[in-house]
C-alpha positions as a Markdown table, in Angstrom:
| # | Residue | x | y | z |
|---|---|---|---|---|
| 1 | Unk | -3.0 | -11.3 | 73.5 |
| 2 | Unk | -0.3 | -13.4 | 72.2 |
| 3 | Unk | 3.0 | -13.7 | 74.2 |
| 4 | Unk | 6.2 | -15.2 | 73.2 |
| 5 | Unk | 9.3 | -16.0 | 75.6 |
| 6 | Unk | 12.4 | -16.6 | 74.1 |
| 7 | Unk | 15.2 | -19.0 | 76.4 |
| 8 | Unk | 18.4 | -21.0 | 76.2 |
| 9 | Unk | 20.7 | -18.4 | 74.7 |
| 10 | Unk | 24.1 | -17.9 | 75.9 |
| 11 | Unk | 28.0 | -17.8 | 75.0 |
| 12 | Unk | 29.5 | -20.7 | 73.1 |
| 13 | Unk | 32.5 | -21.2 | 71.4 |
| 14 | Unk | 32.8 | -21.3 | 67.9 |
| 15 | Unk | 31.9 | -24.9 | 66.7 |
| 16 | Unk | 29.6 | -25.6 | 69.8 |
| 17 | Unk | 25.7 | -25.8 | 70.1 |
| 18 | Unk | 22.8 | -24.4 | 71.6 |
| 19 | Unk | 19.0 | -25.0 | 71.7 |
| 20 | Unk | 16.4 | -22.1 | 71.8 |
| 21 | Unk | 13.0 | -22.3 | 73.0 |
| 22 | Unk | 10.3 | -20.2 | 72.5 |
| 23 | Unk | 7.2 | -21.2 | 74.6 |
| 24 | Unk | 3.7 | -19.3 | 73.2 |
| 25 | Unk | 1.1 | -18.4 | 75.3 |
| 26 | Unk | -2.2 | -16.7 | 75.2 |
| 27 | Unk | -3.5 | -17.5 | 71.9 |
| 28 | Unk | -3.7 | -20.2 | 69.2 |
| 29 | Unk | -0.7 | -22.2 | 68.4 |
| 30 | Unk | -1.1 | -24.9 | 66.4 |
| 31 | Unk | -2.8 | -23.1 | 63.4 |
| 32 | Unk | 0.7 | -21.0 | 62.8 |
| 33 | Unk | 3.5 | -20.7 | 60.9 |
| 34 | Unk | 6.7 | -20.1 | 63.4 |
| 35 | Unk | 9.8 | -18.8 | 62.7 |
| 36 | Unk | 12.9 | -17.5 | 64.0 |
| 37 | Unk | 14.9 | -14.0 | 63.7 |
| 38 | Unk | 17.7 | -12.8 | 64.2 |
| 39 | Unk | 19.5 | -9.3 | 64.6 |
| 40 | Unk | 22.8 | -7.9 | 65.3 |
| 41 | Unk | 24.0 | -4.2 | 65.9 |
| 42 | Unk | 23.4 | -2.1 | 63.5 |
| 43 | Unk | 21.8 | -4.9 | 60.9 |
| 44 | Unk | 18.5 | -5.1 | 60.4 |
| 45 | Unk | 16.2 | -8.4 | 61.7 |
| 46 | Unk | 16.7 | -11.3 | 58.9 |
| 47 | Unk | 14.8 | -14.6 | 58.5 |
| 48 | Unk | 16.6 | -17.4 | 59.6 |
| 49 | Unk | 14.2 | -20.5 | 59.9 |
| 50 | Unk | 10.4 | -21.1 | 59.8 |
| 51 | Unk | 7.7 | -23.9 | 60.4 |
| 52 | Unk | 4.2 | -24.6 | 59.3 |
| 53 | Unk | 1.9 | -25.0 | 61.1 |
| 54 | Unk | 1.6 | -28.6 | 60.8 |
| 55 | Unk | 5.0 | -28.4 | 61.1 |
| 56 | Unk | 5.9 | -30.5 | 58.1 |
| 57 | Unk | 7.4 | -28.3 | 56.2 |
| 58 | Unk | 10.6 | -26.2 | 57.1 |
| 59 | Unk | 12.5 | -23.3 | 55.7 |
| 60 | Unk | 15.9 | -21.7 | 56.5 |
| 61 | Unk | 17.9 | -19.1 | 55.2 |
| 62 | Unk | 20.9 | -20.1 | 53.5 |
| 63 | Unk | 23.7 | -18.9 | 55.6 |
| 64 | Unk | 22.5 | -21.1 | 58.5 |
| 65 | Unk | 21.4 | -24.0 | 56.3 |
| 66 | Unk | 22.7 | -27.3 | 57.0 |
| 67 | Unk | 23.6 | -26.3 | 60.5 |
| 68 | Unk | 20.2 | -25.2 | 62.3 |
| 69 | Unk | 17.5 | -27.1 | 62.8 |
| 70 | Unk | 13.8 | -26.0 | 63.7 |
| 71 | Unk | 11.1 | -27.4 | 65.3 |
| 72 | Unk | 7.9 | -27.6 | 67.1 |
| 73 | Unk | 5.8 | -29.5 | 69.6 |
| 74 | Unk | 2.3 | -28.1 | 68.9 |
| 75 | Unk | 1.0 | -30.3 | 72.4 |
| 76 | Unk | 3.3 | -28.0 | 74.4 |
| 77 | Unk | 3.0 | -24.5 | 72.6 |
| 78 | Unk | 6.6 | -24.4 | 71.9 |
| 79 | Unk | 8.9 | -23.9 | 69.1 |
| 80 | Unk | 12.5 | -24.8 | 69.2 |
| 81 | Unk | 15.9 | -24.0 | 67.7 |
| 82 | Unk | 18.5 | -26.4 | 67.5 |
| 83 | Unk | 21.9 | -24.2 | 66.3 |
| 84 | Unk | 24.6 | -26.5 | 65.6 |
| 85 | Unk | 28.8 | -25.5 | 64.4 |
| 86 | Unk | 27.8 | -22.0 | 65.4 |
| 87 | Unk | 30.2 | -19.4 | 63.9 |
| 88 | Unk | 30.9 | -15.7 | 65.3 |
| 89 | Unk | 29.0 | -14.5 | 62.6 |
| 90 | Unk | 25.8 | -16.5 | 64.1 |
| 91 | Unk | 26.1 | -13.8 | 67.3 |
| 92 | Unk | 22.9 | -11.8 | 67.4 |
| 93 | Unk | 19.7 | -11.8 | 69.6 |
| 94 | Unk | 17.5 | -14.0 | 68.4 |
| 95 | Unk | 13.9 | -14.1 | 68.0 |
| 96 | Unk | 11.0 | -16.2 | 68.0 |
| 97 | Unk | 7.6 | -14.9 | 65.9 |
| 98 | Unk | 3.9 | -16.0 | 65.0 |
| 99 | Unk | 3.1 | -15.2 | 61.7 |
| 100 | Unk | -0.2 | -13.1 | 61.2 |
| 101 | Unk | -2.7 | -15.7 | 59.5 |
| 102 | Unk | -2.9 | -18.9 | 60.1 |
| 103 | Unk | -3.2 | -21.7 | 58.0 |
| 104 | Unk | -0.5 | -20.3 | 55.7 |
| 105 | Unk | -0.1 | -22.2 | 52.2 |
| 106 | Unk | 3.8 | -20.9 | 52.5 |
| 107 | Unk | 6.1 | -20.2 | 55.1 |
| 108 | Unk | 6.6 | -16.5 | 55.6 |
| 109 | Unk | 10.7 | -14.8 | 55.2 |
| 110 | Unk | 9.7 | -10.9 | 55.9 |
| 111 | Unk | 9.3 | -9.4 | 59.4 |
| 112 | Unk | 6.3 | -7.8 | 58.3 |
| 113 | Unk | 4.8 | -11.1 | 57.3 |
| 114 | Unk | 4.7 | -11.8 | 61.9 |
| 115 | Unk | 2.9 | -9.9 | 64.0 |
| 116 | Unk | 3.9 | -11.5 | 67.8 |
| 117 | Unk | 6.9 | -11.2 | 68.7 |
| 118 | Unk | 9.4 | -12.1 | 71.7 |
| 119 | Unk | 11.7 | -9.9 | 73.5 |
| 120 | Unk | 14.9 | -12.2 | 72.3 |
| 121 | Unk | 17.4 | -14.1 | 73.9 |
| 122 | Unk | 21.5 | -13.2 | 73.3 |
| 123 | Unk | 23.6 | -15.9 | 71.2 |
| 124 | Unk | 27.6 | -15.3 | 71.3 |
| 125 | Unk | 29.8 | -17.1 | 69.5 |
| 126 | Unk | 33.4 | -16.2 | 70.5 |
| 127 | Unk | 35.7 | -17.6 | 67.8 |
């Protein structure tokens, strides 16, 4: 019912920036917690930001704290990324999610914890 499309990944040099969007479709929106995954190779998928719903309150994991910003605008459906002094280590496909309840008192950290999902968009960081 729900679909997610992930866009503006790409290659970047270490130190460089990128924004990722992640425009939702075909459900409620604004009622959500977001957040973003990530997953390399042989890793498994790990948290790296999310947004409530009212989108005043953020979370990040701590390896890209400081250097990642998220984001959403709940008038267009869309939920953003903004990845700044990338490192090589940031290279993964990264996701975009809906968590499975809305009105969440606490931003969700687990993959289980989202049930839409989209298919990813490829961030390389060459160092």
């Amino acid at each position: 019912q729900v679909q997610l499309v992930e866009s503006g990944g790409g290659l970047v040099q270490a130190g460089g920036s990128l924004r990722l969007s992640c425009a939702v479709s075909g459900g409620t929106f604004s009622s959500f917690d977001m957040g973003w995954f990530r997953q390399s190779p042989g890793k498994e998928r790990e948290f790296v930001a999310g947004i409530s719903w009212k989108g005043t309150y953020t979370y990040y994991a701590d390896s890209v704290k400081g250097r990642f910003t998220i984001s959403r605008d709940n008038a267009k459906n869309t939920v953003f990324l903004q990845m700044n002094s990338l490192k090589p280590e940031d290279t993964a496909v990264y996701y975009c999610a809906r968590t499975r309840a809305p009105y969440r008192t606490m931003i969700p950290r687990t993959t289980s914890e989202y049930d839409y999902w989209g298919q990813g968009t490829q961030v390389t960081v060459s160092s």
